[in-house]
C-alpha positions in Angstrom: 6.2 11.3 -36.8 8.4 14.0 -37.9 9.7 16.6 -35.0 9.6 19.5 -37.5 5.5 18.8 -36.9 5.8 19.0 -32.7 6.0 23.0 -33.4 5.0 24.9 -36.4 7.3 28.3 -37.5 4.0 30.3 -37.2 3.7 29.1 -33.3 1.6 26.2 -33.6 1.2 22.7 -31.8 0.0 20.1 -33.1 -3.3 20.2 -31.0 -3.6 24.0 -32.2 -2.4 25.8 -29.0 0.4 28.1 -28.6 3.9 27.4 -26.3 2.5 28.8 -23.1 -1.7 27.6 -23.4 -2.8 25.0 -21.2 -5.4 22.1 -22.1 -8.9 22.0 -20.9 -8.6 21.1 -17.4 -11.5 20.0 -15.2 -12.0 18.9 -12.1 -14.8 17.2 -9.2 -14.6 16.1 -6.2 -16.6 14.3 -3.9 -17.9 11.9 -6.9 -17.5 8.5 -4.4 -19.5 9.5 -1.3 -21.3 6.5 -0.3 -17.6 4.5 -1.3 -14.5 6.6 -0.2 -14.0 8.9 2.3 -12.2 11.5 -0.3 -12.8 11.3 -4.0 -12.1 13.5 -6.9 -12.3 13.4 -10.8 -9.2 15.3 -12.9 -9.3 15.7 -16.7 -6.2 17.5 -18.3 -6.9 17.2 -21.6 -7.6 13.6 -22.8 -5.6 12.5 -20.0 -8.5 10.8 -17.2 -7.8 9.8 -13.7 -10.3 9.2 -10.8 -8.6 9.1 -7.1 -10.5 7.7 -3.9 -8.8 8.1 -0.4 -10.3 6.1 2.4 -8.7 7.1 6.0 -6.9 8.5 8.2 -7.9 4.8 9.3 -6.3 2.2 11.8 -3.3 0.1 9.6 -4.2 -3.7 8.8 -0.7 -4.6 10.3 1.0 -3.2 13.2 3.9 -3.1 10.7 2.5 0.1 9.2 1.8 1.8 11.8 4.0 4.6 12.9 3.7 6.6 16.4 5.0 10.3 15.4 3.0 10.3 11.9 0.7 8.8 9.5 1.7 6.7 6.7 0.5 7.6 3.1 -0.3 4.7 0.4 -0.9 5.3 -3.0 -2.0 2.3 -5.3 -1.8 3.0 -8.9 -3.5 1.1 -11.4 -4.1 2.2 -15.4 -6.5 0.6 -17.2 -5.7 -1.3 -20.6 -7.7 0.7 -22.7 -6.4 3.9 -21.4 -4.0 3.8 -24.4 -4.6 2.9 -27.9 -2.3 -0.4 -27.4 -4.1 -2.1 -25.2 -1.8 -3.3 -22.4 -1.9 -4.7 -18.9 -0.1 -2.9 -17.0 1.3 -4.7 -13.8 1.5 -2.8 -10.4 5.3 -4.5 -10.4 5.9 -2.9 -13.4 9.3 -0.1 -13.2 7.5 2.7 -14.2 4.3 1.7 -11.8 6.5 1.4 -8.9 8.4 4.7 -9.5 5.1 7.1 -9.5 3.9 5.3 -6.9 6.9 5.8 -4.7 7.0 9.6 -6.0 3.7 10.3 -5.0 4.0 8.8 -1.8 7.2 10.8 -1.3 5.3 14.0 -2.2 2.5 13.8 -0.2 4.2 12.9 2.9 5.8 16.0 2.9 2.6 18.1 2.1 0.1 16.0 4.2 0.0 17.3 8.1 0.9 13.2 9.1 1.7 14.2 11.9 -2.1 14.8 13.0 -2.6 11.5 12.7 0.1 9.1 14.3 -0.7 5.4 13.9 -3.1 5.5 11.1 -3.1 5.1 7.7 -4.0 7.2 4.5 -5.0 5.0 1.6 -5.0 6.9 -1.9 -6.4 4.5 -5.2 -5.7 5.9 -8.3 -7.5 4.5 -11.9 -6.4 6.0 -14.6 -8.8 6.1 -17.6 -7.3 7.7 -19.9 -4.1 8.8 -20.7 -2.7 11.7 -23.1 0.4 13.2 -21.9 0.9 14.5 -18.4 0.0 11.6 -16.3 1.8 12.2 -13.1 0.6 15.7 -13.0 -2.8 15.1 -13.3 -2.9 12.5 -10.5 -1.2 14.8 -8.3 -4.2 16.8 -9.2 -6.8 14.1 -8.5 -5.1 13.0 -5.3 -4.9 16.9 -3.7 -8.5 17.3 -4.5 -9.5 13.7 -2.9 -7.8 14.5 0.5 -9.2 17.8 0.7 -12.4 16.4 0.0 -11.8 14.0 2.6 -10.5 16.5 5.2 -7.5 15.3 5.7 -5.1 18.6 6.6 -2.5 19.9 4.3 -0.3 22.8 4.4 -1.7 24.0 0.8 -2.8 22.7 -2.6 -0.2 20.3 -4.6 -0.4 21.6 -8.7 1.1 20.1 -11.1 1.9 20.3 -14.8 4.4 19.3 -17.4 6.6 21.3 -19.6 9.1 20.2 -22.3 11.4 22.1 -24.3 11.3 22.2 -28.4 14.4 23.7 -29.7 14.8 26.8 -27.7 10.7 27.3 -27.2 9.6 25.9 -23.6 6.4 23.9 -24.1 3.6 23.8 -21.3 1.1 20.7 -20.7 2.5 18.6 -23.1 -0.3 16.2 -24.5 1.0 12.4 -25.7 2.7 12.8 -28.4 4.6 15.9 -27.5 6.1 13.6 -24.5 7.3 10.8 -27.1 9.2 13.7 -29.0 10.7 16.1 -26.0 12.2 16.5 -22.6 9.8 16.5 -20.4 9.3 18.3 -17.0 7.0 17.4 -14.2 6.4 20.0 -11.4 4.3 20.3 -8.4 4.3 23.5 -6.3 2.7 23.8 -3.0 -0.3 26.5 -3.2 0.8 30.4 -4.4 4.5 29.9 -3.4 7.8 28.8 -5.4 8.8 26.3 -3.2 8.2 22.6 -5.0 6.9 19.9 -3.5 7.8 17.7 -6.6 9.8 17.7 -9.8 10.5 14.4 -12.2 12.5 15.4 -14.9 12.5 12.6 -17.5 15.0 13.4 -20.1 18.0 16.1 -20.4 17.4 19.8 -20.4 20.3 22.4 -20.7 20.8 24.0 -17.6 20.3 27.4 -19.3 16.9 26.8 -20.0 16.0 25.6 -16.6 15.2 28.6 -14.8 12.7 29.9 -17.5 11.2 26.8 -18.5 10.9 26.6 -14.4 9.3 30.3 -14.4 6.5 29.2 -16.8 5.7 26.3 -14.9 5.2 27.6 -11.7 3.1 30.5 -13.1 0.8 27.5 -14.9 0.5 25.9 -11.5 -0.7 28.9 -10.0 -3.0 29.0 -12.5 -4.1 25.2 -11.9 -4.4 26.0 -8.3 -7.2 28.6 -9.0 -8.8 26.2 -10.9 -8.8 23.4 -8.0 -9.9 26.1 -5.4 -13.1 26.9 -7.7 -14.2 23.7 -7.7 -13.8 23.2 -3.7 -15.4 26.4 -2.8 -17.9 25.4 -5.4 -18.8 22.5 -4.0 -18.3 24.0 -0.4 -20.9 26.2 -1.3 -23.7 23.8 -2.5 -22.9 21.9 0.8 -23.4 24.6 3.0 -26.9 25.2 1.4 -27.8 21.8 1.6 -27.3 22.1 5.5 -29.1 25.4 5.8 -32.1 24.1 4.7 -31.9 21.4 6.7 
């Protein structure tokens, strides 16, 4: 595929969106209650992931316990037909075992752990589908399942991508944008600037970084919004369940 086609001179993608429009993003939570003590649902776009969290529970071996905090593990699997290719993906596989140790790094810093020493926070991730932006939307699907499971946090964790075409910053880069560009990942904890992760997986010229930086943490802001609807949402329904009980 030709990079002239990634962005068009009269502003175009190649999905029809502009440089700074998001994708369709939607979100559930709560969509594994009789299995998981957190779930969640996250579409961005055509990229699909389900999350399930099970815990704060006692560790299987003493090994992982630890007395000041919790301990956080994430197990990521990807279907093979989440890409056209249909591949197994192994959980040893390099790329596998770097978001998993990413997340994990992440959320330790943005869960309260240490609320719950000696127990353990189990996080299963299936991806379903993927199109561009997969560590993002996880982060997504894994804030949403441990707020559904009430496990504290300081705030929301939201996360999107953002590449750079040329000069032109690019936000929520779908598949094929991501074969072609530099891509960005960022996660910013609730309304603030500080970053609670960022995976850059190609070079970017430093004097594009602060405004390709800008843009992103406005989107998450935006994300965030989106996450909180769907909690208050489904907050609300609960709390009307229980009244007419």
């Amino acid at each position: 595929m030709s990079r002239m086609e990634i962005y068009s001179p009269e502003g175009l993608r190649l999905d029809g969106r502009r440089w700074n429009e998001l994708r369709r993003f939607e979100s559930k939570i709560n969509t594994h209650p009789n299995s998981s003590d957190g779930s969640s649902y996250v579409e961005q776009g055509n990229t699909k992931v389900i999350c399930m969290v099970q815990g704060p529970m006692e560790p299987s071996s003493r090994s992982q316990a630890d007395s000041t905090k919790a301990t956080i593990e994430v197990n990521l699997s990807v279907a093979s037909f989440s890409t056209f290719e249909r591949k197994k993906r192994s959980k040893s596989e390099k790329r596998m075992v770097e978001l998993k140790a990413t997340l994990e790094r992440t959320f330790e810093q943005s869960v309260m752990c240490h609320l719950y020493p000696r127990t353990l926070i189990q996080v299963d991730v299936t991806v379903l589908a993927q199109d561009g932006g997969l560590l993002a939307s996880v982060t997504n699907a894994i804030t949403l399942a441990l707020i559904d499971a009430g496990i504290a946090m300081y705030d929301y964790v939201s996360c999107i991508s953002v590449g750079l075409y040329d000069q032109t910053p690019l936000l929520d880069l779908n598949g094929l944008e991501e074969k072609d560009i530099s891509t960005l990942t960022i996660g910013v904890i609730g309304k603030t600037e500080k970053l609670a992760l960022l995976m850059l997986e190609d070079k970017i010229p430093l004097d594009n970084l602060e405004s390709i930086l800008g843009i992103a943490i406005a989107a998450t802001h935006r994300l965030r919004d989106l996450m909180d609807d769907e909690v208050r949402k489904h907050g609300n329904v609960r709390a009307s369940k229980l009244a007419k009980n």
